[in-house]
C-alpha positions in Angstrom: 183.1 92.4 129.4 180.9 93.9 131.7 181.3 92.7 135.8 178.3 91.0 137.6 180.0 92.2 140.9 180.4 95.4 141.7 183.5 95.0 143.5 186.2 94.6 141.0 189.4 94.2 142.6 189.5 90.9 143.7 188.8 89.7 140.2 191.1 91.8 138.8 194.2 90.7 141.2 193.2 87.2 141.2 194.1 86.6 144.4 191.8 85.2 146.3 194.0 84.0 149.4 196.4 82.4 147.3 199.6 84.5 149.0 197.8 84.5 152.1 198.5 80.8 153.0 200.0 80.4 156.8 199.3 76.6 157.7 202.5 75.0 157.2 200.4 71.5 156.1 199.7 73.7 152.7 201.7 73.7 149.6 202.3 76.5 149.1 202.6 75.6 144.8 199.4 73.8 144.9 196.2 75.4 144.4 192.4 74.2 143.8 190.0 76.2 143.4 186.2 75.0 143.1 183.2 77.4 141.6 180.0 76.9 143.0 177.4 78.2 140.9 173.6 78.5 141.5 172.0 77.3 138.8 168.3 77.4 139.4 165.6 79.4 137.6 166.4 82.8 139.6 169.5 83.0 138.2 168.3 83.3 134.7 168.8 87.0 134.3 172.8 86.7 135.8 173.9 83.4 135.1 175.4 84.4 132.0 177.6 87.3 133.4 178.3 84.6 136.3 179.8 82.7 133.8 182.0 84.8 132.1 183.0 86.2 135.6 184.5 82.5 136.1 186.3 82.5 132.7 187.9 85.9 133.5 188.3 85.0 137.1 190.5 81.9 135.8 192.3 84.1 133.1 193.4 86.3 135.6 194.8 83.4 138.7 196.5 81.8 135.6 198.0 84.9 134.2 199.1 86.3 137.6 200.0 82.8 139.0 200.7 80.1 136.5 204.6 80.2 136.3 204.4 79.4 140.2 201.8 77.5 140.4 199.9 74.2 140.1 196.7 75.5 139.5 193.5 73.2 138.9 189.8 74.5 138.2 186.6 72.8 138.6 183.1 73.5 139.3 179.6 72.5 140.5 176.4 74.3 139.0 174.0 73.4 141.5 170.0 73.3 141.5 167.7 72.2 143.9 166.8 68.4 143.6 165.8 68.7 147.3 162.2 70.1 145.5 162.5 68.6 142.2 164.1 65.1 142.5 164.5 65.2 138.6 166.8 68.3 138.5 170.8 67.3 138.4 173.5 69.4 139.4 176.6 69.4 136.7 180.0 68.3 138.4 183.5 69.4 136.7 186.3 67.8 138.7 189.5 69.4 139.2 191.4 70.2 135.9 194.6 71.7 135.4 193.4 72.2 131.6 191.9 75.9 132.0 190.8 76.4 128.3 189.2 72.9 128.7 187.4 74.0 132.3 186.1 77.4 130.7 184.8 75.8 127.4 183.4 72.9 129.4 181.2 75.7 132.0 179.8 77.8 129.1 176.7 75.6 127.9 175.2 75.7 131.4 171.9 76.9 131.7 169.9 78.3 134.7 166.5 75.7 135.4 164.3 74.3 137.9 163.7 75.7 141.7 161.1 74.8 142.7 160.7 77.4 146.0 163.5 80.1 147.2 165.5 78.3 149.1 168.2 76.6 147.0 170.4 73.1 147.6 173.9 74.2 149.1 174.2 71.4 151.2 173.7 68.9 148.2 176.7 71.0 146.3 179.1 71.3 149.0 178.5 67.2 149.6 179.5 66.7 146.3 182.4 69.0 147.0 183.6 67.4 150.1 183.2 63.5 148.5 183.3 63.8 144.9 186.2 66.1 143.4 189.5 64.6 143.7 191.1 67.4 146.0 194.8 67.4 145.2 196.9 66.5 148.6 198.0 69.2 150.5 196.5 71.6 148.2 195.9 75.6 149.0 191.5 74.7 148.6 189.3 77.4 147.5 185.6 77.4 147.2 184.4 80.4 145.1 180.6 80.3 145.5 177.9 82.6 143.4 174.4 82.8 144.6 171.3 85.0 144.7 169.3 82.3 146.6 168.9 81.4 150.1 170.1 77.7 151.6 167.4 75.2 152.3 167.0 74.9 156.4 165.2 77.1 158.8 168.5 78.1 159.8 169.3 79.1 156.9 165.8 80.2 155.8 163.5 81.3 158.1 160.2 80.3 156.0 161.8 77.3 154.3 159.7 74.2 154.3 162.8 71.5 154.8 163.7 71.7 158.2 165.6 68.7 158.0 167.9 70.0 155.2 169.5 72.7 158.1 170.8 70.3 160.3 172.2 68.2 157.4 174.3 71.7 156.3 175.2 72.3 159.6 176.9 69.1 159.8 178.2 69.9 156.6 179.7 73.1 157.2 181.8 71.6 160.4 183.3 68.9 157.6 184.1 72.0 155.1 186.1 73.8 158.0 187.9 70.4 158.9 188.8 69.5 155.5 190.3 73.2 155.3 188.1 74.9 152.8 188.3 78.5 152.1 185.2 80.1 151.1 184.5 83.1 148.9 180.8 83.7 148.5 179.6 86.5 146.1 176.4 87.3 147.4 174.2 88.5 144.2 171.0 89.1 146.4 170.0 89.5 150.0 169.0 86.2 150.5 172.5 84.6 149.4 174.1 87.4 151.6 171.8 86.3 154.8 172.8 82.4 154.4 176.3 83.4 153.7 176.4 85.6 157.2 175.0 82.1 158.6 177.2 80.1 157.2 180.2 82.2 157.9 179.3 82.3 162.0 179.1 78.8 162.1 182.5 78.0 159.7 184.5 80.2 161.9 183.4 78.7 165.3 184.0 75.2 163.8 188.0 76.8 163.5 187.5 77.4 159.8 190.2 79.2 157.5 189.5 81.4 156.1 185.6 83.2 155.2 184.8 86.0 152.8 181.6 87.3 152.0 181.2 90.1 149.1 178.1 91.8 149.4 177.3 92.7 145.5 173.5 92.9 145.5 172.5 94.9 142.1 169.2 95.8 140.5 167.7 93.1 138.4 166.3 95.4 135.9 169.7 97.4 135.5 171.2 93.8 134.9 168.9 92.9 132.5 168.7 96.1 130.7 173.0 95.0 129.6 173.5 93.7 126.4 175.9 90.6 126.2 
């Protein structure tokens, strides 16, 4: 299966801060971990490798992990209702079913968009209120973008300034509630709101922050076959 990312070791270890828990609040046995996936138009040309990255990314954490353990698996495939009221995001709470997560993901299709700048804050809500965060849990946001967030912070030329105080607030929840963050940038856009959004998560006492700078050539990507 070929790699979206160009940086293959942390898929292939699977580790993604799981051995690398110090806060004794944190079961060490318990582990969440949350995709966010942008799911807007732009991502037509990668969302499928995306995809398949999260499948092998779970085959890998359950084969390295699972006999020590408690691993659960959701995801949210964001879009940007912010500039199309009409477009949804798809929600998959927590599972500790990983064939039934990865068949669940597969159908998802990249749509809507209607300018650069793409919802974060509306999927990182949803992440902070609506999955069902196991107690005590090691949590782990792994989050896939090659758009911008909404926000003149975030985006200079972005025409919902509102939206950047609403993240910011945001972003100081995610570091209280203990959220570890992994963003895969897939262009420079992503990379540029994930630089943002790491300064402000770290002086808000975050956890842990780790950006992976694996900008590609569109026209290499879509020159693959699948």
């Amino acid at each position: 299966m070929p790699s979206l990312f160009k940086n293959e070791e942390l898929i292939k270890k699977g580790s993604f801060f799981i051995n690398t828990i110090n806060d004794e609040s944190i079961d060490k046995n318990k582990c969440d971990i949350l995709f966010l996936v942008d799911s807007t138009g732009s991502m037509g040309s990668y969302l499928k490798a995306t995809i398949d990255n999260c499948v092998k990314i779970v085959e890998n954490i359950n084969k390295n992990y699972n006999s020590k353990k408690q691993l659960k698996y959701g995801a949210i495939f964001y879009r940007d209702p912010i500039d199309e009221p009409s477009e949804k995001h798809s929600v998959f709470d927590l599972s500790s079913n990983k064939t039934e997560f990865q068949n669940s993901i597969k159908n998802e299709i990249a749509e809507g968009g209607g300018d650069g700048p793409e919802d974060w804050n509306g999927a990182y809500e949803i992440a902070i209120n609506k999955i069902n965060w196991t107690k005590n849990s090691n949590k782990i946001v792994i989050h896939m973008a090659d758009a911008d967030a909404h926000g003149v912070e975030f985006s200079p030329e972005d025409t919902h300034p509102e939206e950047g105080h609403k993240f910011l607030n945001t972003i100081k929840k995610i570091a209280q509630l203990g959220l570890k963050i992994i963003g895969f940038s897939i262009e420079i856009d992503a990379l540029n709101s994930f630089k943002k959004f790491m300064d402000i998560y770290n002086k808000n006492n975050g956890f842990s922050f780790c950006i992976f700078d694996n900008l590609m050539n569109i026209d290499d990507f879509s020159n693959r076959n699948y």
